[in-house]
N, C-alpha and C positions, 0 to 999 in steps of 0.2 A: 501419392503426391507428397511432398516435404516440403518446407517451409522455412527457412530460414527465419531468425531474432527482425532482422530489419526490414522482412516482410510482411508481418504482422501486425495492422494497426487494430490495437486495443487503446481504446480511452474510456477513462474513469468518469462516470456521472456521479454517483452519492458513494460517503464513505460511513460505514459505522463501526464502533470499534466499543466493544464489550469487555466484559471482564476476562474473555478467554479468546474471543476471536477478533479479527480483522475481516471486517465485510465489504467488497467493494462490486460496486453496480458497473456494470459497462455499459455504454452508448449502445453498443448489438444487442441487450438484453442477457448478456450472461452476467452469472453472478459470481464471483472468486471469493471463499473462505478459507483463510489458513489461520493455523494456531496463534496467539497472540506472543506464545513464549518465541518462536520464530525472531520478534524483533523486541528483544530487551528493553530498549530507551524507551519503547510505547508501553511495554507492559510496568514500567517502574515510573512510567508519567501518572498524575493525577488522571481521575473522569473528565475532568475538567479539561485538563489539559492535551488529553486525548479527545476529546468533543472539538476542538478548536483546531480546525484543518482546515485546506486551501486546495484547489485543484493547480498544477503546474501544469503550461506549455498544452495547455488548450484537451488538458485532462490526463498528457502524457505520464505523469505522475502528482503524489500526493505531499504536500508538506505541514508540519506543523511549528508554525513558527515560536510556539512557546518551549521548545525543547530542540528548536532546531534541527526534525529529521525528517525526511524524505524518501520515498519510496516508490518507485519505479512502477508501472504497470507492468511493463515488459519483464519486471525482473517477479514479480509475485507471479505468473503464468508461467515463469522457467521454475520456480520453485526456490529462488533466490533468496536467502534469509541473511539478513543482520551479522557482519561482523562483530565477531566478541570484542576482537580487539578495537576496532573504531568507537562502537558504548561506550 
């Protein structure tokens, strides 16, 4: 069976964000950890400012408004990382 991007609903419940990783909880109980170098803007944000996130579109993705970035659930499950050039 295969799956298609726009058939997979994943949404974000808690987010935590370490000095090396990105941790995010899902509503179904799975947990997604990827590298934190993956997404530049987060890893060159303060603790602080990586502590300070918001769920988007009813968990579909994550933002932090003190840095202005955003991150997809759909795109951290494809394995989608941070353009250099957009940082």
């Amino acid at each position: 069976m295969s799956a298609s991007p726009e058939f997979i609903e994943a949404l974000a419940d808690a987010v935590e964000v370490t000095d090396t990783q990105l941790i995010v909880d899902l509503i179904d109980g799975r947990r997604v950890l990827v590298p934190l170098a993956w997404f530049p803007t987060l890893l060159n944000a303060t603790p602080q400012q990586r502590s300070h996130w918001e769920l988007i579109g009813d968990g579909e993705g994550i933002h932090w408004p003190d840095i202005d970035a955003d991150i997809s659930v759909i795109g951290l499950l494809l394995g989608l990382r941070e353009n250099a050039a957009a940082a």
